[in-house]
C-alpha distance (Angstrom), angle and dihedral (degrees) to the residues before:
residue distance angle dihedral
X1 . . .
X2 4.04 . .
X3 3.44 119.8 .
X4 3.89 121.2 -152.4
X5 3.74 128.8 -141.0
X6 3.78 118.9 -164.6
X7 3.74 136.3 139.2
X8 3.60 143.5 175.9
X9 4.02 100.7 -64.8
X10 3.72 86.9 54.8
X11 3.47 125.3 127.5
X12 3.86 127.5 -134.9
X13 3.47 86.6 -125.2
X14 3.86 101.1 41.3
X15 4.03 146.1 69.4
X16 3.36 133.7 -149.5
X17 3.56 94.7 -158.9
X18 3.67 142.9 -22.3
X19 3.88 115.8 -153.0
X20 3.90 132.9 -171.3
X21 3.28 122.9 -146.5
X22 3.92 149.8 100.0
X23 3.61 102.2 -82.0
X24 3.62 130.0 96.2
X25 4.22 96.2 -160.8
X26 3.70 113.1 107.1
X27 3.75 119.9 -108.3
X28 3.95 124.0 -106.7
X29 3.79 102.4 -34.3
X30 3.32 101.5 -32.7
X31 3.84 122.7 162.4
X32 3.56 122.5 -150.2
X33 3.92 135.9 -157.3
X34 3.98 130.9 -137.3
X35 3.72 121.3 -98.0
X36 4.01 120.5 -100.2
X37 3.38 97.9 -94.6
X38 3.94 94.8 64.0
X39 3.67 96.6 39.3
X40 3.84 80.9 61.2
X41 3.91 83.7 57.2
X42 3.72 89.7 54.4
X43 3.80 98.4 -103.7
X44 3.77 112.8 138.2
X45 3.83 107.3 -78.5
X46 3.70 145.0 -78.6
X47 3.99 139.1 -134.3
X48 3.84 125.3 -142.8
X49 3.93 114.9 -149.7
X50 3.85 117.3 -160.9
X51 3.88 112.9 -165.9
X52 3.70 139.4 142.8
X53 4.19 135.6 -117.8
X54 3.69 108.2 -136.8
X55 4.16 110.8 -147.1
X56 4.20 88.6 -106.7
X57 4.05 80.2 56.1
X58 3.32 103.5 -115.4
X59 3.92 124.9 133.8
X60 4.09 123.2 -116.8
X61 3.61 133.9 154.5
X62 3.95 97.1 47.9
X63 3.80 120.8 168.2
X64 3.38 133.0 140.5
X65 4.14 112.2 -109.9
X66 3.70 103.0 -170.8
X67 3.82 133.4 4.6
X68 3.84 135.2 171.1
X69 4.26 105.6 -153.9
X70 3.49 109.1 173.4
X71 3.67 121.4 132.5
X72 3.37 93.4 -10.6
X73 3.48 102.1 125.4
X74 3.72 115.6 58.1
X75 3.73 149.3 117.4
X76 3.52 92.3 -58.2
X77 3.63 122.5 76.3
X78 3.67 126.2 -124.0
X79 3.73 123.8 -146.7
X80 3.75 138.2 -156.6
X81 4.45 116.6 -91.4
X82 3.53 107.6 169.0
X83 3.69 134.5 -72.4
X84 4.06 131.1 -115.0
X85 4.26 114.3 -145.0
X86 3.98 102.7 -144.4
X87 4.08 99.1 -117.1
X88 2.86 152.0 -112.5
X89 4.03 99.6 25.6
X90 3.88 112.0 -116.7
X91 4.45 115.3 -146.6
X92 3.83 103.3 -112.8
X93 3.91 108.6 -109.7
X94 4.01 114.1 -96.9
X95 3.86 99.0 20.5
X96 3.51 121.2 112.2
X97 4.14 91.0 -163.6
X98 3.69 82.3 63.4
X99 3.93 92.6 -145.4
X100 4.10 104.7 -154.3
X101 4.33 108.8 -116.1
X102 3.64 112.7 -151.6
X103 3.76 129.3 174.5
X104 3.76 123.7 -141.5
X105 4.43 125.2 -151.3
X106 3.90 100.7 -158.6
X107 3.79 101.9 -148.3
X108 4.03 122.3 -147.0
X109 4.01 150.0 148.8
X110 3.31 158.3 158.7
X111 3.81 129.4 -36.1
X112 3.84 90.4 -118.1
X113 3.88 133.0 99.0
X114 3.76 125.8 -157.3
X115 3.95 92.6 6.9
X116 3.57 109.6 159.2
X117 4.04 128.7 169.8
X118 3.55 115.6 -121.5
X119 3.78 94.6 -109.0
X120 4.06 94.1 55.2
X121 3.73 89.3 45.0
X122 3.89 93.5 63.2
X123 3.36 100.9 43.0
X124 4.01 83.7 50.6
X125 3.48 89.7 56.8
X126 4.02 93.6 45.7
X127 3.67 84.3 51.5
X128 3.52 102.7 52.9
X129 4.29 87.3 38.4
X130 4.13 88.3 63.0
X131 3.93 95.9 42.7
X132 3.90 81.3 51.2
X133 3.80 95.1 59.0
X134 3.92 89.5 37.3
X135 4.05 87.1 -109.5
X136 3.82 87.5 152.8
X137 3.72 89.7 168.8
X138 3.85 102.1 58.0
X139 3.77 86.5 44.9
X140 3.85 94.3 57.0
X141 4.04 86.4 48.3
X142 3.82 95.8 48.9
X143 4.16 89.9 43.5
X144 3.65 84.7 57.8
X145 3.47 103.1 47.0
X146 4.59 81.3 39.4
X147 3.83 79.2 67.2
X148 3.58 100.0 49.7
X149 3.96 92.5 53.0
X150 4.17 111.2 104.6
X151 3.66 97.8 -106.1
X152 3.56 117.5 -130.1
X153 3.86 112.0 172.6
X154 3.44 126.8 42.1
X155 3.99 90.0 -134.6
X156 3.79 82.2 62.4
X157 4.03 87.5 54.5
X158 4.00 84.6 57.3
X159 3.44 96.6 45.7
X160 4.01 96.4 51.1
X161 3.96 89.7 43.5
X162 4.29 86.9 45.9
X163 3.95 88.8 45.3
X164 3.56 95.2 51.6
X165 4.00 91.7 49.4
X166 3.83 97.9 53.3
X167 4.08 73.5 42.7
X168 3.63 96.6 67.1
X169 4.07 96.0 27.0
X170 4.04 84.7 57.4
X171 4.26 84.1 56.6
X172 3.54 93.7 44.1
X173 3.94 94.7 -107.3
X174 4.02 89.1 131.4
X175 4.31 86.2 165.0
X176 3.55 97.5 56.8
X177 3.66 86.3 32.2
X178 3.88 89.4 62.2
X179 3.51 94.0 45.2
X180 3.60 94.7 57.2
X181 3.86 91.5 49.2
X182 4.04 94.1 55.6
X183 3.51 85.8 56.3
X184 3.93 95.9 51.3
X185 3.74 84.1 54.9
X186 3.60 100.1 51.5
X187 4.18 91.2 95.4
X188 3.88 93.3 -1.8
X189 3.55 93.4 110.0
X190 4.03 84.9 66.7
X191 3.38 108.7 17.3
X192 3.85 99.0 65.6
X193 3.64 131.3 29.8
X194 3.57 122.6 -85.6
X195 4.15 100.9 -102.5
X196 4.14 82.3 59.1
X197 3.52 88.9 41.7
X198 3.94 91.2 56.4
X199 3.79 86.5 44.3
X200 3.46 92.6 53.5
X201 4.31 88.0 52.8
X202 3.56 90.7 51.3
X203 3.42 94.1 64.1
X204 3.58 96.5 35.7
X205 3.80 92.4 53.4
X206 3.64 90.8 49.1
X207 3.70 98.4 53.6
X208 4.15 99.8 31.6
X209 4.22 79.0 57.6
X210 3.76 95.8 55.1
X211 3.94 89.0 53.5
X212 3.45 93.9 47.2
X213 3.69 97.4 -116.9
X214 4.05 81.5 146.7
X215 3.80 90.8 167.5
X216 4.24 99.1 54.2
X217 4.04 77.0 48.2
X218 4.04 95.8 63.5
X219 4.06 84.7 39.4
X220 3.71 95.8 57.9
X221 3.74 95.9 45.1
X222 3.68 85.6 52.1
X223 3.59 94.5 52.7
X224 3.72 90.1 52.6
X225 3.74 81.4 52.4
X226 3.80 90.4 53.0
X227 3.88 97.5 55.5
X228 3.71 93.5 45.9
X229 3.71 95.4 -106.9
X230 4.39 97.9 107.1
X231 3.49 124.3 163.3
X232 3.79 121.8 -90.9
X233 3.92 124.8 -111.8
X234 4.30 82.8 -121.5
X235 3.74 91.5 42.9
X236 3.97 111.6 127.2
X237 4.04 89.8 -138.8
X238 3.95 86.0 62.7
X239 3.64 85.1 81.7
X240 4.01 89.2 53.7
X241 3.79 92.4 47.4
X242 4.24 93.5 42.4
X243 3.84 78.7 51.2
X244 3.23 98.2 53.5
X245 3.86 96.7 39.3
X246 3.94 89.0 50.9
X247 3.98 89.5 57.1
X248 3.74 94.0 47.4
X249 3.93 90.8 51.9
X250 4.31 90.4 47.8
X251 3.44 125.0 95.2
X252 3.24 101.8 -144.2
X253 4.76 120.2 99.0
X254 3.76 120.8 -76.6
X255 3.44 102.4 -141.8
X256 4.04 117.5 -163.2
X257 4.00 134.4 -172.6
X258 3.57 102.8 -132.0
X259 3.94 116.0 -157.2
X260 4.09 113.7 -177.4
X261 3.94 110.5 -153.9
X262 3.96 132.5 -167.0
X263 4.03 106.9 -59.6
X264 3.72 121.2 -141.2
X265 3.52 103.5 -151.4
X266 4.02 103.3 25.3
X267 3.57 124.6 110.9
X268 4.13 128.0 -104.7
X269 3.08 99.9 -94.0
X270 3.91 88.6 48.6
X271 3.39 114.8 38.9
X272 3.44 104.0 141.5
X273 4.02 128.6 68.6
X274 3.90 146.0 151.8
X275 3.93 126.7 -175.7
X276 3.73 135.3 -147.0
X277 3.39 135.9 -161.4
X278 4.01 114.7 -122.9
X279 3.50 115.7 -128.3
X280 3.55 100.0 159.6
X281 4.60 130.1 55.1
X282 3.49 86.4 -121.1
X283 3.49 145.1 51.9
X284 4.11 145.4 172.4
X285 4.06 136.0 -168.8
X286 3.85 122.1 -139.4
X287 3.84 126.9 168.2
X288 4.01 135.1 158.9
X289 4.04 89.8 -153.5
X290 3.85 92.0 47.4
X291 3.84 130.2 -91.7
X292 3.77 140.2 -122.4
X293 4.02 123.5 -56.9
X294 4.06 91.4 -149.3
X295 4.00 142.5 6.0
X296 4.10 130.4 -177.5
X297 3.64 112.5 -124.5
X298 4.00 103.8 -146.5
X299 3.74 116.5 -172.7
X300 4.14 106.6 172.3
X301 3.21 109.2 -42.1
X302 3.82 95.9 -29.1
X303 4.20 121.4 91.7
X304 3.82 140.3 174.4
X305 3.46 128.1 -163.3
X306 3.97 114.7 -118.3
X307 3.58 129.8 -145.8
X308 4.30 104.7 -149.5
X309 3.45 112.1 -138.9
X310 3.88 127.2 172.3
X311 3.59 120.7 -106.0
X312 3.03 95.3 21.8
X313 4.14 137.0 127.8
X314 3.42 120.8 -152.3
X315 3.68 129.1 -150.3
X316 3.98 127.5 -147.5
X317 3.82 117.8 -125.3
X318 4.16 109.6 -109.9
X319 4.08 91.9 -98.9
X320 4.00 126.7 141.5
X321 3.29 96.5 -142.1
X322 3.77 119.4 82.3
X323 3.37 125.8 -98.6
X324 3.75 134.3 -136.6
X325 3.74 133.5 -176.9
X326 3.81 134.0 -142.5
X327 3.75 119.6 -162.9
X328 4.06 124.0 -164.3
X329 3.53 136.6 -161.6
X330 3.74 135.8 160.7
X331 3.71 86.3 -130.8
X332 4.27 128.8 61.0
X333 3.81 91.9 -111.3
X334 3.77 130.2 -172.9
X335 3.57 116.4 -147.6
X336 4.04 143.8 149.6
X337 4.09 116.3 -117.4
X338 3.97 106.7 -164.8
X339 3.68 119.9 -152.7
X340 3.84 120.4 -141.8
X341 3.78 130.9 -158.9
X342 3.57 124.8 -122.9
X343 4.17 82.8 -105.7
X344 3.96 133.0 52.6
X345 3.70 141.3 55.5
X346 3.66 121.5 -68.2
X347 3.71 115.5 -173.6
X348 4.12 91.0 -141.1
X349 3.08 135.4 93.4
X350 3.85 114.0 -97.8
X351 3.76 127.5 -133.2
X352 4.02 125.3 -179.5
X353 3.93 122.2 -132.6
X354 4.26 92.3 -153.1
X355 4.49 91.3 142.4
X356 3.63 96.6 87.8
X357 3.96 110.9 152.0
């Protein structure tokens, strides 16, 4: 993973520094911007880096492409989130090496938690008042016109993305529902304050247990462990998580309904993606309507590329860090990924995923 240094005497078109290396803290005091996607949302701004990875790893040809810098740099201060490595890497054109080009969004904001404008905060309210009284109809109306506001907080990003989930749980929807919640909690965790936060887990554990993600499950009750805020021994979600836990311990195949939706930041030829969290040393692909050409295997900050073939079982490197994979396709695919314990026959054949870098 890169990390990005820039502050406010930076130029567009210059870096300070750009460091490789495993951690995902900022360097010195550097402040960061938001990605593209948010400053489109109104919310401060956002740099894109390109640069290349030589095959000794080290990093050349740095420059920043495109960068939004208004207001950025002010008497608040801005603090690191997480950052998002444009995938997968393309071969530059004209270079036999083939040196892998990524692009990296450096995600920040302000040192507030729960900060709402006035505006957002009623229509909140209104919101939650007509899911209340089951008025289903008025809540769908005010959501939309929610995402037509000029956000100005990321908190109020959350909130929108959380509002939309119980949404679309409240209609039965629990897919859509669960897609909206993993993008609540992309910068929940320090965007709102920790009550919403735990909120926000609920949900999420809820709906990541109904599609079997049993994994994410056991990582969201540990982050409510995390910020003081754990489950109870007479909580009704223990029952979820024992669930969960149970199926994680078993032998016998995890079977999952895949669904790859429109990706932000992927290339043309594919712009459509989903990820899962590995819970299991082995997994398979099936599908009726086809199934994804490639994935990236990332296990910490490690990843390999993966080349999907049919029939096929694929083992996870020997890592402690957990694993997660991301499968593309230039098409919204449905598909079922199987996962395998360690143990058992699989009638496929078997191949090992041991070039991590």
């Amino acid at each position: 993973m890169l990390t990005l240094q820039v502050n406010a005497d930076t130029a567009p078109d210059q870096l300070l520094e750009l460091q490789a290396g495993p951690s995902f803290e900022p360097v010195g005091e550097a402040r960061l911007t938001y990605p593209k996607a948010a400053a489109s949302r109104g919310i401060e701004g956002w740099v894109m880096v390109n640069f290349s990875i030589l095959p000794d790893g080290s990093v050349s040809d740095a420059r920043v492409q495109e960068s939004s810098w208004p207001a950025l740099f002010d008497s608040h201060s801005l603090s690191f989130v997480d950052s998002l490595v444009y995938e997968p890497f393309e071969p530059i054109a004209g270079r036999d090496e083939g040196y892998p080009v990524s692009q990296i969004f450096m995600y920040a904001f302000r040192d507030n938690q729960d900060e709402l404008s006035v505006a957002f905060a009623r229509r909140a309210r209104i919101i939650n008042q007509a899911m209340a009284r089951g008025d289903l109809d008025k809540a769908r109306k005010k959501l939309a016109k929610l995402d037509d506001m000029n956000i100005r907080y990321l908190a109020e990003q959350a909130f929108a993305d959380y509002l939309w989930a119980v949404y679309e749980r409240r209609r039965g929807d629990w897919e859509a529902s669960r897609l909206k919640i993993k993008d609540a909690l992309r910068f929940a965790d320090q965007a709102v304050s920790k009550i919403s936060y735990q909120a926000m887990l609920h949900l999420a554990i809820t709906l990541e247990a109904h599609a079997g993600n049993h994994a994410l499950v056991v990582q969201h009750v540990d982050k409510l462990a995390a910020i003081g805020r754990p489950l109870g021994e007479d909580d009704p979600m223990q029952v979820i998580v024992n669930t969960s836990r149970d199926r994680l311990a078993s032998p016998e195949p995890l079977p999952t309904q895949m669904k790859l939706t429109p990706c932000e930041y992927c290339t043309d030829s594919e712009r459509f993606s989903d990820w899962w969290q590995l819970s299991r040393p082995r997994f398979a692909l099936s599908g009726a309507e086809g199934m994804p050409e490639v994935a990236w295997l990332r296990c910490g900050t490690a990843s390999v590329k993966v080349p999907l073939e049919a029939n096929r079982v694929y083992r996870l490197p020997e890592v402690e860090a957990p694993c997660r994979v991301t499968f593309y396709a230039d098409r919204p695919l449905q598909f079922t990924l199987t996962e395998y314990a360690e143990q058992g026959p699989v009638n496929m054949a078997t191949a090992s995923l041991s070039s991590l870098r």
